[in-house]
MIVODO-381074 format. One line per 3 residues: number of its first residue (from 1); their letters; for each residue x, y, z of N, C-alpha, C. Coordinates in Angstrom, 3 decimals, m for minus. Atoms other than C-alpha are relative to their C-alpha. Layout:
! residues N
NUM) a) X:Y:Z:X:Y:Z:X:Y:Z; ...
END
This chain:
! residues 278
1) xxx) 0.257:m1.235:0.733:m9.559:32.959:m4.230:0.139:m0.269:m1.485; m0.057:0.286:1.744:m10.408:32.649:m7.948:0.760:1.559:m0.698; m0.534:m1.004:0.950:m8.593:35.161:m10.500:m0.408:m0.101:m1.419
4) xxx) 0.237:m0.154:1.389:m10.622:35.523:m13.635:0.585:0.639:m0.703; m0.593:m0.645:1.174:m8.222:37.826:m15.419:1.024:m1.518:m0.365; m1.095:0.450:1.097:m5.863:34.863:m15.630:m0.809:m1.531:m1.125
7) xxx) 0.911:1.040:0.734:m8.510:32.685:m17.356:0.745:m0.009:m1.642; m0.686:m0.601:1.196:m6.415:32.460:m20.832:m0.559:m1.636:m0.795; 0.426:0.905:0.584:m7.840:30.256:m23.224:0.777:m0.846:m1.392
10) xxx) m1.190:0.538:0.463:m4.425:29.117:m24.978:0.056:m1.251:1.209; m0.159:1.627:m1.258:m4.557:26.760:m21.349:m1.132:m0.555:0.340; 1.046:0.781:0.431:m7.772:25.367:m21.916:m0.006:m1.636:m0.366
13) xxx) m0.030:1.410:0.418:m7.108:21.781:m22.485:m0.813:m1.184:m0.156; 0.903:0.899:m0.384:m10.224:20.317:m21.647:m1.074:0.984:m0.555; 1.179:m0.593:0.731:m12.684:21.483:m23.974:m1.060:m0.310:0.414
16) xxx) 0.796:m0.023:m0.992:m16.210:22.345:m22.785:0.169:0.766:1.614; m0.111:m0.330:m1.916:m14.550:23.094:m19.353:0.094:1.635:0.147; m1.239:m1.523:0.019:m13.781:26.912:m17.930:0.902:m1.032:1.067
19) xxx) m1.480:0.014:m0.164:m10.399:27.348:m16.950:0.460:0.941:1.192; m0.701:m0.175:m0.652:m9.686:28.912:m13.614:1.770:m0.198:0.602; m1.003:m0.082:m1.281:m6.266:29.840:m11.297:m0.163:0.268:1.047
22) xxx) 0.373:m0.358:m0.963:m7.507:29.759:m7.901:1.893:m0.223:1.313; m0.774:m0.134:m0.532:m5.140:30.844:m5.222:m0.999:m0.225:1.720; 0.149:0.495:m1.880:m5.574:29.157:m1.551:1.365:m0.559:0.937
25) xxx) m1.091:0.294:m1.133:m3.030:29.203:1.452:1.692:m0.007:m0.713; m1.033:m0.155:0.422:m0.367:30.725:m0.795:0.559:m0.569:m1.002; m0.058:0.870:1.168:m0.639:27.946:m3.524:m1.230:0.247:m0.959
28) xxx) 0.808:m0.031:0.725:m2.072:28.359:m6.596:m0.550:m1.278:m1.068; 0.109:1.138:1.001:m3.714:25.483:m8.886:m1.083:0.532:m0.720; 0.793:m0.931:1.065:m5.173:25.600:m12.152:m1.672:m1.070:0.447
31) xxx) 1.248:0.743:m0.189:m9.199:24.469:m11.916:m1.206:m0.199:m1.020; 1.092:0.138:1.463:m11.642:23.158:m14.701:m1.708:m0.036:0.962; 1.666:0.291:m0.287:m15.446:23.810:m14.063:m0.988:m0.470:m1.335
34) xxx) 1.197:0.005:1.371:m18.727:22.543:m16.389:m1.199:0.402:0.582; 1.372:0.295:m0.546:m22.142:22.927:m15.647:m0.798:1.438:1.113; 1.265:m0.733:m0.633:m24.572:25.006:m13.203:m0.751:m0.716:1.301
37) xxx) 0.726:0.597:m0.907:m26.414:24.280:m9.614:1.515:m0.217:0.815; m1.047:0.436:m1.289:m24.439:22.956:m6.146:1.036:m0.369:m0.914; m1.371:0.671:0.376:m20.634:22.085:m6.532:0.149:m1.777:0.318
40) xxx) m0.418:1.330:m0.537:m19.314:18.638:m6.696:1.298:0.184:m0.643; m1.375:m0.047:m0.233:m15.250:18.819:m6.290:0.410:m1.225:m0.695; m0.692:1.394:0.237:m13.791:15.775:m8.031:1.472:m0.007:m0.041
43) xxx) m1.041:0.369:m0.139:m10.765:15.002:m7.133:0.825:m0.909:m0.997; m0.482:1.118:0.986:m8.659:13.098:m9.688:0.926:m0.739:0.410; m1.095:0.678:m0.591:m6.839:10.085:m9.589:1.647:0.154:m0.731
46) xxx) m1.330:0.260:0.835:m3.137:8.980:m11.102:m0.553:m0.571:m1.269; m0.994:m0.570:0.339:m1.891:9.877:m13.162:m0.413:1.858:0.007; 0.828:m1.403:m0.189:m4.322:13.448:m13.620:m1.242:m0.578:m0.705
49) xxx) 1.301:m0.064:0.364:m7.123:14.534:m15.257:0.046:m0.668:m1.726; m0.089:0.239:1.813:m7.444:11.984:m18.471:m0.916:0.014:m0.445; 1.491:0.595:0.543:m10.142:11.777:m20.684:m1.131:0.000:0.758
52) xxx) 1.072:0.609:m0.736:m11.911:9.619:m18.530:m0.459:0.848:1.411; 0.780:m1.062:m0.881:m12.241:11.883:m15.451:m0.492:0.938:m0.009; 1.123:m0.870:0.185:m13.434:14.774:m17.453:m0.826:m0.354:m0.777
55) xxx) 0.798:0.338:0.715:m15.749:12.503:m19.019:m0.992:m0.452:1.316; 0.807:0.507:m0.994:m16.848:11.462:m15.556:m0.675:1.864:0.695; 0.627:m1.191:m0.330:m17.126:15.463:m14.859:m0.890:0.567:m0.805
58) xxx) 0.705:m0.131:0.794:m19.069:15.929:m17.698:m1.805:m0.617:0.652; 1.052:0.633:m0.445:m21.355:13.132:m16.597:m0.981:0.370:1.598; 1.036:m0.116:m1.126:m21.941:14.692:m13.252:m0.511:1.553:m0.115
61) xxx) 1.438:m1.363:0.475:m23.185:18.352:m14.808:m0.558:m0.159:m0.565; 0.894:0.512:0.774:m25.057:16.922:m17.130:m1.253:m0.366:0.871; 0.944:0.504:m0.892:m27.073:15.787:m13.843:m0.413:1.145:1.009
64) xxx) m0.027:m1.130:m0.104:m27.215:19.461:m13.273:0.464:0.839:1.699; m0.954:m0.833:m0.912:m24.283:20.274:m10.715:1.019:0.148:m0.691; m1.491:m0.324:0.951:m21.142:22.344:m11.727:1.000:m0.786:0.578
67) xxx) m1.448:1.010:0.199:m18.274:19.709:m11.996:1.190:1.343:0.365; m1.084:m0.926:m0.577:m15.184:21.535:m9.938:1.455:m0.708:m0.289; m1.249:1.072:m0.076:m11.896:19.620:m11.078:1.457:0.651:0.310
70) xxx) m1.425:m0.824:m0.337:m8.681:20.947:m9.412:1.078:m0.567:m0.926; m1.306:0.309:m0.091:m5.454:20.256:m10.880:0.861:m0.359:0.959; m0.895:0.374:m1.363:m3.364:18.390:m8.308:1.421:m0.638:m0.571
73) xxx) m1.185:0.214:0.636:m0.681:17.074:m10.247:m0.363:m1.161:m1.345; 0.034:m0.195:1.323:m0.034:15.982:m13.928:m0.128:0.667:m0.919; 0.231:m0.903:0.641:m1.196:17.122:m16.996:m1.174:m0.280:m0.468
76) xxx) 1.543:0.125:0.255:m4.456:18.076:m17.452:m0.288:m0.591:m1.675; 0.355:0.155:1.063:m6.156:16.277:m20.544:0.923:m1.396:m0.604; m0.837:0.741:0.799:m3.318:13.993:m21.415:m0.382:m1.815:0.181
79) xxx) 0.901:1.485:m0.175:m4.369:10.022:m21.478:1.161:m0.948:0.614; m0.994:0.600:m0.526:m3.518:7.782:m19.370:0.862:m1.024:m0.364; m1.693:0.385:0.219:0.217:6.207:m19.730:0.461:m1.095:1.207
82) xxx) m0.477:0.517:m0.541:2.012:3.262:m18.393:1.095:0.690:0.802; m1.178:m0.801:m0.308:5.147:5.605:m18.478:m0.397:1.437:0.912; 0.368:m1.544:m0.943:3.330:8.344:m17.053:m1.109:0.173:1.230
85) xxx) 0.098:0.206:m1.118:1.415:6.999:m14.316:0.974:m0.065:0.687; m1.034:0.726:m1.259:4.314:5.514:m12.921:0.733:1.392:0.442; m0.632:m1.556:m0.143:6.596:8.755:m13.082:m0.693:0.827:0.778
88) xxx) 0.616:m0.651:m0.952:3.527:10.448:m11.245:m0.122:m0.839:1.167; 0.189:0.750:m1.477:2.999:7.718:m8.627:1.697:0.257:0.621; m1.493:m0.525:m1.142:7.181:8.415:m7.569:m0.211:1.389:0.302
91) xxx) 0.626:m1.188:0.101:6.023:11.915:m7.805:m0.462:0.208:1.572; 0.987:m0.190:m0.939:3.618:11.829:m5.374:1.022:m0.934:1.627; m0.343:1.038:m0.851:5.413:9.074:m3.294:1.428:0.760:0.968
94) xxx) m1.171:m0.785:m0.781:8.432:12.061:m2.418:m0.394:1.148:0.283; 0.724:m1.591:m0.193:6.005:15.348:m2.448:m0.231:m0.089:1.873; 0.592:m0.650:m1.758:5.300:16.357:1.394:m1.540:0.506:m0.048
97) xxx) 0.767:m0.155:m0.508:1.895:17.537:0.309:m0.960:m1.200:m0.375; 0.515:1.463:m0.192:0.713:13.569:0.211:0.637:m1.017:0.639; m0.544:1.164:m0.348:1.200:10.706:2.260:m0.365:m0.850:m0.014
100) xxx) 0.116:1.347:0.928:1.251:7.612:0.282:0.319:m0.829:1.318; m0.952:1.398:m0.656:3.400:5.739:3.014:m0.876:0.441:2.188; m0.017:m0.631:m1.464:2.295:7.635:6.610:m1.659:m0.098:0.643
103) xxx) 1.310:0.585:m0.227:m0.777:6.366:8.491:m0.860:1.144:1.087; 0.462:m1.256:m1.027:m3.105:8.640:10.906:0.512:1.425:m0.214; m0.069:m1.257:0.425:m2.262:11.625:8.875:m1.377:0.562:m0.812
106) xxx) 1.207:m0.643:1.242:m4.806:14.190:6.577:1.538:m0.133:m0.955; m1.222:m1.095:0.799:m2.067:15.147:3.798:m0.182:1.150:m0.016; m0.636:m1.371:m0.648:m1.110:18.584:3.921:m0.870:0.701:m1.242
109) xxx) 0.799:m0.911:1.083:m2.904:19.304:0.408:m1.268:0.250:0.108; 1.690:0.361:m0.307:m6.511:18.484:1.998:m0.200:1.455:0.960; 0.216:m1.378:m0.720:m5.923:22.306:3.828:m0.406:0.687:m1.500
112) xxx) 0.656:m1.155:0.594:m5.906:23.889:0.495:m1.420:m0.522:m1.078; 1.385:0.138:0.615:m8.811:21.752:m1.251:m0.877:0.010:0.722; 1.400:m0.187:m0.663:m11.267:22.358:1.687:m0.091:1.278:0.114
115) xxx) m0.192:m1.414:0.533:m9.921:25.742:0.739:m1.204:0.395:m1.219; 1.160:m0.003:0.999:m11.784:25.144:m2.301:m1.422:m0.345:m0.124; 1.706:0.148:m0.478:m14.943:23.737:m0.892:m0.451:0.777:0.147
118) xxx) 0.663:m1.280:m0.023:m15.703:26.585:0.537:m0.243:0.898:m0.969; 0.032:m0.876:1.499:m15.110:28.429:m2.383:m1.214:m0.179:m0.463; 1.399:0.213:0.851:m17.214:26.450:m4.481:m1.683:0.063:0.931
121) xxx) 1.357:m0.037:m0.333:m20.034:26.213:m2.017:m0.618:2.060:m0.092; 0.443:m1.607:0.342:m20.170:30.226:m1.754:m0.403:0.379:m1.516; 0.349:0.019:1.797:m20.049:30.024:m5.655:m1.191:0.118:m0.202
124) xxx) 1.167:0.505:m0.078:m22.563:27.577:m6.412:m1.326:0.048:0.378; 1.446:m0.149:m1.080:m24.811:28.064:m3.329:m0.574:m1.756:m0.296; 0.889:1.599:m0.069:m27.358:25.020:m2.842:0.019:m0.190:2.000
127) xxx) 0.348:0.458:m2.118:m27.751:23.285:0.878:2.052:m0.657:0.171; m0.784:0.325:m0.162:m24.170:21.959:0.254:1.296:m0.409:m1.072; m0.887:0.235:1.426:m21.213:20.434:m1.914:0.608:m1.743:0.342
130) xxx) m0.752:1.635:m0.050:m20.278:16.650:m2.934:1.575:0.520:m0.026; m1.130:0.231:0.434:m16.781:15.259:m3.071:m0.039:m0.969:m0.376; m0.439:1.301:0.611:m15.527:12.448:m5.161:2.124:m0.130:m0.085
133) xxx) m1.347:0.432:0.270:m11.659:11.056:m4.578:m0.503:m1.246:m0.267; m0.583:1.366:0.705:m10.090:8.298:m6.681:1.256:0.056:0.701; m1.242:0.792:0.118:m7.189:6.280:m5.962:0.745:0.923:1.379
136) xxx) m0.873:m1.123:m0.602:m4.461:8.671:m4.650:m0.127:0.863:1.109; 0.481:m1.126:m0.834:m7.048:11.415:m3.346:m1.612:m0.623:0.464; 1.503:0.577:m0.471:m9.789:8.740:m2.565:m0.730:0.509:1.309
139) xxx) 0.349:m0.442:m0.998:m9.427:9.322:1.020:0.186:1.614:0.205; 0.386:m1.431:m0.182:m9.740:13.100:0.620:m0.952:0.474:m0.003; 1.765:m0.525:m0.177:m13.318:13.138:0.241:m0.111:m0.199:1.574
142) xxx) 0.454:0.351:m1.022:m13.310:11.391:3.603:0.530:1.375:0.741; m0.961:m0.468:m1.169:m10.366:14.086:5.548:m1.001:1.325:m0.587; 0.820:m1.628:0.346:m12.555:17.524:3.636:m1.332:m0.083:0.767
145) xxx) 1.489:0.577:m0.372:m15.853:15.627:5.125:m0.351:1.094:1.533; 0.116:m0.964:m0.578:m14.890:18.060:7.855:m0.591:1.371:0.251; 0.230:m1.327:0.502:m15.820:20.937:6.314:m1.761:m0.216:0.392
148) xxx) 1.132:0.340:m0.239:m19.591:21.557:7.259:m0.821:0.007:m1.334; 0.815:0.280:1.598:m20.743:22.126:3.390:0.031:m1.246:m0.493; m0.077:1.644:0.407:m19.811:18.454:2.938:m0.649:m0.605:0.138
151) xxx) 1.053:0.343:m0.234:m22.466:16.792:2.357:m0.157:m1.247:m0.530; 0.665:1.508:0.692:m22.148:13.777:0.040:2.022:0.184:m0.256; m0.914:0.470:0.219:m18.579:12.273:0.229:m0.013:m0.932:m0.695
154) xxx) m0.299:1.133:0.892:m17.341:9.872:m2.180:1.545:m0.769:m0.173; m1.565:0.435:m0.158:m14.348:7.347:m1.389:0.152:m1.122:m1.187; 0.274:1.645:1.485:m13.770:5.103:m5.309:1.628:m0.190:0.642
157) xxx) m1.363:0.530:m0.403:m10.960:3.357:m4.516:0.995:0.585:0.604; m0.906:m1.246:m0.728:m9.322:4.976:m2.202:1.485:m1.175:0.694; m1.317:0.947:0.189:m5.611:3.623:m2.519:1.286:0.478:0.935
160) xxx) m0.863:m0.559:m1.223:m3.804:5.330:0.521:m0.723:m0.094:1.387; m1.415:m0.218:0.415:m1.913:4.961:2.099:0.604:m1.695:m0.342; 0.106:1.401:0.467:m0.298:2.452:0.686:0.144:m1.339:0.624
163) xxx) 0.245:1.233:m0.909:m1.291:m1.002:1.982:0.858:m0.575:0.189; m1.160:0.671:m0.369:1.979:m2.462:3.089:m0.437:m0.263:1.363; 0.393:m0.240:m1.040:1.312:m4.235:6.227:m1.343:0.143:0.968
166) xxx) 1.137:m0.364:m0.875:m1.670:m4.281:8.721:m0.437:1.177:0.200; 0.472:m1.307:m0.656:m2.037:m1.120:9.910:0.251:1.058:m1.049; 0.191:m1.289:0.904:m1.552:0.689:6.562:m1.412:m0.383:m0.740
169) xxx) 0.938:0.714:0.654:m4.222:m1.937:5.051:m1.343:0.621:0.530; 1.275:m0.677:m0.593:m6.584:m0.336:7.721:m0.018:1.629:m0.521; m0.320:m1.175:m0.325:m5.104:3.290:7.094:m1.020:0.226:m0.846
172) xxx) 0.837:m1.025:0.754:m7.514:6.238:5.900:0.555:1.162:m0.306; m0.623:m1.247:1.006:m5.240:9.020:5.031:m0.577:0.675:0.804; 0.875:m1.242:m0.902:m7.093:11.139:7.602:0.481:0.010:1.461
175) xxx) m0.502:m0.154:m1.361:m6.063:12.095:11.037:m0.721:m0.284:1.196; 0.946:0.174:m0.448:m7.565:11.332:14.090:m0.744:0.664:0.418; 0.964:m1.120:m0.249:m8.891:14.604:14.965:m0.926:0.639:m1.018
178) xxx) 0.834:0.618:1.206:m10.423:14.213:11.559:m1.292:m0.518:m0.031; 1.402:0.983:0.345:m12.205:11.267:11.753:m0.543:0.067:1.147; 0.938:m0.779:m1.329:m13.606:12.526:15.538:m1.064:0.515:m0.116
181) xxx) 0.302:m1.094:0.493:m14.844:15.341:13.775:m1.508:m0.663:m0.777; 0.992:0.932:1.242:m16.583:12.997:10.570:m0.588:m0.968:1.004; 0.368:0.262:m0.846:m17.595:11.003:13.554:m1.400:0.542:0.407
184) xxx) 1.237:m0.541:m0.640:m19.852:13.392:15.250:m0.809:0.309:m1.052; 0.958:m0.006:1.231:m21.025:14.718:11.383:m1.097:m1.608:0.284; 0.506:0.635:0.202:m22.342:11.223:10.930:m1.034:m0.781:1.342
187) xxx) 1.044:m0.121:m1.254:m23.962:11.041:14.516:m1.160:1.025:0.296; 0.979:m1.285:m0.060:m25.494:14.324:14.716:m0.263:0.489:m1.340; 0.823:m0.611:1.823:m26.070:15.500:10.846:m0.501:m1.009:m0.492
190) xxx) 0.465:1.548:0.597:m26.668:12.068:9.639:1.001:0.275:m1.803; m0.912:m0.146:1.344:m23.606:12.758:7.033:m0.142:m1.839:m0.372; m0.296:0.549:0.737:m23.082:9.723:4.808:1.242:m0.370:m0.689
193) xxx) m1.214:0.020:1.157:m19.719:8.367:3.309:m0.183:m1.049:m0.662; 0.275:1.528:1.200:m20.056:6.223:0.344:1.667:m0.700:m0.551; m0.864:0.217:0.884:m17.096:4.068:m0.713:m0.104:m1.299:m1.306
196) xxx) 0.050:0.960:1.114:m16.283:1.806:m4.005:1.218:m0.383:m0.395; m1.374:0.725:0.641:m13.714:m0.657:m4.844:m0.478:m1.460:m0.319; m0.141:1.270:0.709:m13.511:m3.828:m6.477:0.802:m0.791:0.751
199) xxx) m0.373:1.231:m0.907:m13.007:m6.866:m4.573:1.518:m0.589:0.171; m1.338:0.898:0.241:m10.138:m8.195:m6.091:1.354:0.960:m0.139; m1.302:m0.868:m0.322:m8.040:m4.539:m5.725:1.039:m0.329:0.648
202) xxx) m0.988:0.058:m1.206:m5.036:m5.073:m4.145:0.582:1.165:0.935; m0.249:m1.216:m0.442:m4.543:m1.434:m3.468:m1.308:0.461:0.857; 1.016:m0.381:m0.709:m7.822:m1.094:m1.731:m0.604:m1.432:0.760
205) xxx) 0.122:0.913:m0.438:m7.748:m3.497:0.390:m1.623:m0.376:1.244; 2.027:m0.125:m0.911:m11.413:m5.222:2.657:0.600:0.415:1.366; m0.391:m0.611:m1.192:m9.202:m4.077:5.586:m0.610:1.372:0.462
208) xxx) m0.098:m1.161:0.380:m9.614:m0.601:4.610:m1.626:0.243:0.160; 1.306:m0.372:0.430:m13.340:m0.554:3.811:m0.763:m0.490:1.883; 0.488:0.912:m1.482:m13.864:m3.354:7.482:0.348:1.549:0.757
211) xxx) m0.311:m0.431:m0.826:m12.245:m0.466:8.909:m1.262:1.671:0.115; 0.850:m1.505:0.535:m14.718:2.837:7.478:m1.280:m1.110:1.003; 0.972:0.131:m0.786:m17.472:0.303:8.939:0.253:0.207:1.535
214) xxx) m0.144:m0.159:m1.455:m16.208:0.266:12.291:m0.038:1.712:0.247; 0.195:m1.847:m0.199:m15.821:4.478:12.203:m1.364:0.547:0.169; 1.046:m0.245:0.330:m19.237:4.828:11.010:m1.212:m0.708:m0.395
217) xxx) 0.963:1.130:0.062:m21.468:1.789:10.939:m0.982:0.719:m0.988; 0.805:m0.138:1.337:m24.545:2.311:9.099:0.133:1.970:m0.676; m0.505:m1.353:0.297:m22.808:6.047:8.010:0.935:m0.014:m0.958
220) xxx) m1.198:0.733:1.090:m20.585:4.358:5.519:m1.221:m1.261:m0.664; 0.757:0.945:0.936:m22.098:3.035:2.504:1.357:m0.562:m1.574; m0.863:0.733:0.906:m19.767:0.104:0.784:m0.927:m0.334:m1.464
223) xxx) 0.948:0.256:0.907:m20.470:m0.573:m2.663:1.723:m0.607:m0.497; m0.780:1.017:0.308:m18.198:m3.214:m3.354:m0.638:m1.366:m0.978; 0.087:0.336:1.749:m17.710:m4.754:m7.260:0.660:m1.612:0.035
226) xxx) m0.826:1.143:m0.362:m17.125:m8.691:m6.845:0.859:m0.070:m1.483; m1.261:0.453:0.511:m13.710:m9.104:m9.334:0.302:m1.118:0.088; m0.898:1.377:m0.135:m12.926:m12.592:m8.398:0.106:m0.519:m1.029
229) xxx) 0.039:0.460:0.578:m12.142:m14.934:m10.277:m0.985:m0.645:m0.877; 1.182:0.266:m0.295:m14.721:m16.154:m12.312:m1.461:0.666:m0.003; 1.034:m0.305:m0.377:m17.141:m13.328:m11.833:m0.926:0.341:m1.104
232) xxx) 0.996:0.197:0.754:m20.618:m13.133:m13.320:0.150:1.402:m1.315; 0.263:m1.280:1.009:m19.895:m9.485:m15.484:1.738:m0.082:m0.830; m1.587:m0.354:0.727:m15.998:m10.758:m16.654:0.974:1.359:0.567
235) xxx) m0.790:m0.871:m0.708:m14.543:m8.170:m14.573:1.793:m0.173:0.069; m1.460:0.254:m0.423:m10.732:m7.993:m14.510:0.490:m0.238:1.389; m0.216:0.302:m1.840:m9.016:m9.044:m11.346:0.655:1.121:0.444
238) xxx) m0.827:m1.244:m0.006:m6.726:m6.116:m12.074:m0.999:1.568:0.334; 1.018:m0.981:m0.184:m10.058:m3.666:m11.730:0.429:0.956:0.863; m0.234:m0.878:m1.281:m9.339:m0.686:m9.727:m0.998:1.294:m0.132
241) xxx) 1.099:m1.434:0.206:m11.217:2.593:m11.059:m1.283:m0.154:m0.365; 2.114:0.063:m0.166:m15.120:2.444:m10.537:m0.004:0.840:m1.623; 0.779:m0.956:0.577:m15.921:5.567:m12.280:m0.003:0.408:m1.258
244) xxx) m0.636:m0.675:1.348:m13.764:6.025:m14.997:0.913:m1.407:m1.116; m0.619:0.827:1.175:m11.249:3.530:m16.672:m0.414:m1.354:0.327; 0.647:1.202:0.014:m12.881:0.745:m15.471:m1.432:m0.118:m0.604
247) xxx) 1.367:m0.179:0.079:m16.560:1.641:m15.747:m0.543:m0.393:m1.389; 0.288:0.618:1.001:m18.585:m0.048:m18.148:m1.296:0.446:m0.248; 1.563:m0.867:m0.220:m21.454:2.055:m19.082:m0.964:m0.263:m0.555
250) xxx) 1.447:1.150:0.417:m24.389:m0.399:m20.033:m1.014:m0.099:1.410; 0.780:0.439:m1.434:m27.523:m0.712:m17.509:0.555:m1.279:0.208; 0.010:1.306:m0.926:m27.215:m3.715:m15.076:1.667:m0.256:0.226
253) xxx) m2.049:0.425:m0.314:m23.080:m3.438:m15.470:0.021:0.408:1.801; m0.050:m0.422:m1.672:m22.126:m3.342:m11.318:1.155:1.340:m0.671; m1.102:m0.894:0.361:m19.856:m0.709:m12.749:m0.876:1.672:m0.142
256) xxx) 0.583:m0.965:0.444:m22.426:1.431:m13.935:m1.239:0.204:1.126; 0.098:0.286:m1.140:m24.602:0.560:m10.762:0.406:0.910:0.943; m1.578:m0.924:m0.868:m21.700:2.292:m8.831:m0.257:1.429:m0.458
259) xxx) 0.617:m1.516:0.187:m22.158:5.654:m10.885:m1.201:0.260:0.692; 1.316:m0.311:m0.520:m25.982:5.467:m10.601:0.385:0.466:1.061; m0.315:0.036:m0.607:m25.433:4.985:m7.156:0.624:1.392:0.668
262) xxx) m1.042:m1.223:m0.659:m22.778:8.052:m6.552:m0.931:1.305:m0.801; 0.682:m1.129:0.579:m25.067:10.482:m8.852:m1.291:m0.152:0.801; 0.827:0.206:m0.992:m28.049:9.472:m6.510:0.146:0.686:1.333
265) xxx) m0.522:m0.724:m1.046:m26.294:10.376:m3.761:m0.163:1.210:0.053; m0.037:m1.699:0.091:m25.244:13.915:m4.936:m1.464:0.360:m0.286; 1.615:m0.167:0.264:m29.360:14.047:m6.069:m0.656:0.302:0.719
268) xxx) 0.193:m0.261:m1.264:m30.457:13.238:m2.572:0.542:0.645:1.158; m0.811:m1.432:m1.008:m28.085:15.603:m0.512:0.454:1.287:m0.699; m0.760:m1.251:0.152:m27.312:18.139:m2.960:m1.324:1.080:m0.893
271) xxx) 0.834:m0.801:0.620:m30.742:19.019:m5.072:m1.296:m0.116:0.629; 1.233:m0.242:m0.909:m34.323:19.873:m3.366:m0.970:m1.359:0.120; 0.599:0.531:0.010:m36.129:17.412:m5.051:0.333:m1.541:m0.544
274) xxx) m0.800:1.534:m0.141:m33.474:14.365:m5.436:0.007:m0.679:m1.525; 0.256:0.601:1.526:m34.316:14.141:m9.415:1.159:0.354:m0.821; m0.937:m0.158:1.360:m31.942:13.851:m12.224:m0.468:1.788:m0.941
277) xx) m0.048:m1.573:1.485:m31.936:17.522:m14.714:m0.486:m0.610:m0.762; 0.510:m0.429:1.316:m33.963:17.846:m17.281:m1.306:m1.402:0.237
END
């Protein structure tokens, strides 16, 4: 449920954006929109929303869908911090509504952002609504994929739960009555999940991605950034964020590739005639 009276433009922090308080399942979070046409939800990674992810929401109304960015924790606008990632990754690592450490779960917050799918798709309107998680809430595009407006998922590095171990290395943050569910989508709708990580992540491990093929064979589309040592574009080995603090926005960069790529997507499942605006 959105509340436009409390729209107050003293909490505006992200210029360009509006400024929702939407209230779902008794929790309220604050929500930045840009743009016009179908929703695409972006999920942000750790630390929050810096710069770079409302520069990546920018970039996807500009391609004429309204950019939906929840607040999930941090502070909106503020850039990202050694000291203040970390402080949010313990954060997150003791909250109950994420599980960083717990395998064959959804987290508990993926009830009230498919809260917001719906929302935005009633909003918006169109045939449907993207998602994009990073890092943290990577695999939340996959556990909302539920929702039947879901139409173009997006997993960038999806860094949960955390890879300690075999069987977290495989984990998806999603439950199994979940991925059943995203299952039959991608049998009978012909849904699509796209993911992106960089080779040489250690937090997104090829376990993780080996394992989305086995769920969904040709229904899972990897787009994996070789990092090694060595590699032909100088890539860091340390690489982790596709979209945003990694992304290198020159044609032919595999970085920029990767956008194309994820704005394509939302093009071909979310607008009539699959073309870029304007």
């Amino acid at each position: 449920m959105t509340d436009p009276d409390v729209t107050d433009p003293d909490r505006v922090v992200l210029p360009g954006f509006r400024c929702t308080a939407e209230t779902f399942h008794g929790t309220t979070r604050t929500v930045y929109r840009k743009g016009t046409g179908p929703a695409v939800v972006i999920l942000h990674e750790i630390p929050g929303i810096t710069p770079e992810v409302a520069a990546f929401g920018e970039r996807v109304a500009a391609e004429g869908f309204t950019a939906v960015l929840p607040s999930l924790f941090g502070e909106p606008g503020r850039p990202l911090g050694i000291t203040y990632a970390a402080r949010t990754y313990l954060s997150l690592c003791v909250s109950r509504e994420f599980t960083m450490l717990a395998t064959g779960r959804s987290s508990p917050v993926t009830t009230w952002i498919r809260a917001l799918v719906r929302a935005a798709h009633d909003e918006c309107g169109g045939p449907g609504v993207g998602v994009v998680g990073m890092c943290a809430t990577g695999g939340f595009a996959l556990a909302v994929a539920v929702e039947p407006s879901v139409l173009a998922p997006v997993m960038s590095q999806p860094a949960s739960p955390i890879p300690i171990g075999r069987t977290r290395r495989r984990g998806l943050d999603t439950d199994d009555a979940d991925l059943a569910r995203i299952r039959e989508r991608v049998a009978d709708d012909g849904l699509c999940v796209m993911g992106l990580r960089f080779t040489g992540d250690p937090l997104v491990p090829a376990e993780r991605f080996d394992r989305l093929r086995e769920e969904f064979g040709d229904g899972f589309i990897a787009v994996e950034i070789d990092s090694s040592r060595g590699n032909a574009h100088d890539i860091k080995r340390i690489a982790h964020s596709v979209l945003t603090n990694d992304l290198v926005d020159e044609p032919g960069h595999p970085t920029r590739d990767a956008l194309d790529e994820v704005l394509q997507l939302f093009r071909n499942r979310l607008l009539d005639d699959g073309e870029p605006a304007g």
